[in-house]
N, C-alpha and C positions, 0 to 999 in steps of 0.2 A: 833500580831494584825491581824483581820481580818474585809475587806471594802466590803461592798454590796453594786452594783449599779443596778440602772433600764436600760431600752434600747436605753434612752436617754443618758446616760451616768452623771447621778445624783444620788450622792449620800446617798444613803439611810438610811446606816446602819453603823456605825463603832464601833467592840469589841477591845479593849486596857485591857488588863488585867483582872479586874473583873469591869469591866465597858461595858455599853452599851448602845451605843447614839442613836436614832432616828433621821433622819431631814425629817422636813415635809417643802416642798416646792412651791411657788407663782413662777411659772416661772422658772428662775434661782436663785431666791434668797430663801436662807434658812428665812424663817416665825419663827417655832417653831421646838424645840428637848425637844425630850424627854431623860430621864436618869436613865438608870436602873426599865423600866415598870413606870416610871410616870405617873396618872391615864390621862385619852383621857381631860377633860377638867380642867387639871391641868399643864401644860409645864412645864417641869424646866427651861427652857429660851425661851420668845419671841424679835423678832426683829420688831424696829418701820422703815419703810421705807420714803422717799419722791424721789418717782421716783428712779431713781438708788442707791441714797446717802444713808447709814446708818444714822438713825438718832437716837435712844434709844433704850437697850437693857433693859428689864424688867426683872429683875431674884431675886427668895425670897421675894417678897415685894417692890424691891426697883430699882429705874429707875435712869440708867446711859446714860448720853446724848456723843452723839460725834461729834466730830468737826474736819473735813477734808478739805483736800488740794486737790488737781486734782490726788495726789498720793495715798494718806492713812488718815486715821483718827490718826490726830496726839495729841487733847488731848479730854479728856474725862470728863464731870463733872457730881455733882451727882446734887437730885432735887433741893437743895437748891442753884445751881445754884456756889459752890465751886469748885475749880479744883480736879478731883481726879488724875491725872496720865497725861505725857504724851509719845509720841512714837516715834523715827523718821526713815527710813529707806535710803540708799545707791540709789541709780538710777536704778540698778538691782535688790532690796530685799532686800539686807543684813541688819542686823539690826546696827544701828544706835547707837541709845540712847532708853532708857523706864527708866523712873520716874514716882515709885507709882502703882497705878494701871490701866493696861492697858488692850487692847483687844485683843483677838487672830485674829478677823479682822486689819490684817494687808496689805499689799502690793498691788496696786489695789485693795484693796476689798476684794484678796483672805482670806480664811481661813488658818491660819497656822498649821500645825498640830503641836500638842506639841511633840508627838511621834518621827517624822521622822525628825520635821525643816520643812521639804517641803509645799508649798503653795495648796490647791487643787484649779485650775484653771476649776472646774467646766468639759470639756474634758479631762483633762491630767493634771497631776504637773508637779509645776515648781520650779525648785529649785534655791532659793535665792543665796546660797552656787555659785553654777557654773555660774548663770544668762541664765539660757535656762533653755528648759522645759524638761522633761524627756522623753517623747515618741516624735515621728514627729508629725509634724501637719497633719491632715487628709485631707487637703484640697491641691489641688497642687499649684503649686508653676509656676512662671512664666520665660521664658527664657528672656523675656525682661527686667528684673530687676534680676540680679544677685545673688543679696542676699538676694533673695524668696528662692532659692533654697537648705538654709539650713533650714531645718523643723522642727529646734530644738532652731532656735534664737526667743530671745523675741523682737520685736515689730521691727525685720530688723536690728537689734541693731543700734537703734536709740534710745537709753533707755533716752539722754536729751530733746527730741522732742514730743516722742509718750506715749501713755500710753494705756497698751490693759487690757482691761476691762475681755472680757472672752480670753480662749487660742486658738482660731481661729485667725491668721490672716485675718482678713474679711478687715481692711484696704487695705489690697496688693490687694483684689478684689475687692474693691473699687474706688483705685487709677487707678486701668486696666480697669474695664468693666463699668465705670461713673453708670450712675442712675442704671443699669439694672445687676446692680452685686448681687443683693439679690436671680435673677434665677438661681444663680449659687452656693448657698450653701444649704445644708442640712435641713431639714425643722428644726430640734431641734436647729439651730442658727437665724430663722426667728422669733427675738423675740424681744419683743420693749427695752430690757435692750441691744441689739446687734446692736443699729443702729450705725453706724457712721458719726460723723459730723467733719469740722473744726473749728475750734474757728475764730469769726472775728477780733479777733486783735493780733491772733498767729495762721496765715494761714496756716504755714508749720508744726504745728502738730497735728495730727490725734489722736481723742481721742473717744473710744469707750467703749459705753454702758451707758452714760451720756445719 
C-alpha cells in the first residue's frame, strides 16, 4: 500500500493493490474520489455534506443517505427512503455490529481503511483496535492537566464524554487558553469543521468539529 499526502497533511492519494484512489478535498472533508483515472467530471464517489455531518453519498447513479448520532453514522438508507444497512461502534472505535450495507465512514467521521482497520484521522490514525492514535499529537500538551501529556490518548480518554472530530486535541487548548486558544494552533487546524463548543444541556463534554 502506498499514501500520498500534501503539506497539510491530507490525504491525497492512496495505491492498494491495483487500485488507485484520488481524494479531492473542501477543507478537511473529502468531496470527491476518484478510482482508477476516473474521467475529472465523472467521480466515482461524491460526498453530500451539511456543515460537518455526512449527509449522502452519491455513487454509480444512486444516492445513499446517512443518519448519525454525535459518534457515527449509524444507519444508512437509499432514495426511496428504505433502510439499507446499519453500524454501530465501541466508545473507542471498535466495531460493534454492521447490518447490510454500510459506510466506510465510520468512528467520528473517520474514514476506515479497509487495508489496515485503522481510522485516518485526517493528522494522524487512530486505531480502533488500541483506542489511541498512532503517532503523538503535535500539539503540546499541558503540565496542568495530567493526562495531556500522553499524545497518543484519544480525546483524554474521556472516550464517554468527548468526541474529537479531527486528531488534534484542540479541546485540551481550549479548555486552557479559553477564547484565545485558536492563537495557538497551527493554521491547517484553523478551520470552521475544528471549532469547539459544549453542548448546553451536556456541559461537560467537548465535542469537536460540529
Amino acid at each position: 500500500m502506498t499514501y500520498t499526502y500534501d503539506g497539510a497533511g491530507l490525504q491525497l492519494k492512496k495505491v492498494a493493490g491495483g487500485t488507485t484512489t484520488r481524494y479531492i478535498f473542501s477543507g478537511t472533508k473529502v468531496v470527491a474520489e476518484y478510482v482508477n483515472g476516473a474521467a475529472v467530471g465523472s467521480p466515482t464517489r461524491e460526498y453530500i455534506y451539511s456543515g460537518a455531518a455526512l449527509l449522502a453519498t452519491l455513487e454509480g447513479g444512486a444516492t445513499t443517505f446517512h443518519h448519525q448520532d454525535h459518534l457515527l453514522v449509524r444507519v444508512n438508507t437509499n432514495s426511496s427512503g428504505n433502510e439499507a444497512g446499519q453500524q454501530g461502534n465501541f466508545p473507542f472505535g471498535e466495531p460493534w455490529y454492521t447490518t447490510s450495507s454500510t459506510t466506510k465512514w465510520r468512528f467520528t467521521s473517520y474514514e476506515r481503511d479497509s487495508e489496515s482497520a485503522n481510522d485516518y484521522a485526517i493528522f494522524r490514525y487512530h486505531s480502533n483496535r488500541l483506542g489511541r492514535f498512532m503517532t503523538p499529537d503535535p500539539l503540546a500538551s499541558s503540565v496542568a492537566d495530567p493526562q495531556s501529556l500522553n499524545r497518543y490518548a484519544y480525546v483524554l480518554n474521556k472516550n464517554c464524554k468527548c468526541a474529537q472530530r479531527i486528531c488534534l486535541n484542540v479541546g485540551v487548548q481550549a479548555k486552557n487558553l479559553g477564547t484565545k486558544w485558536e492563537q495557538n494552533l497551527p493554521n491547517t487546524v484553523l478551520d470552521r469543521e475544528a471549532r469547539c463548543r459544549k453542548e448546553h444541556d451536556e456541559p461537560n463534554r467537548l465535542i469537536l468539529g460540529f
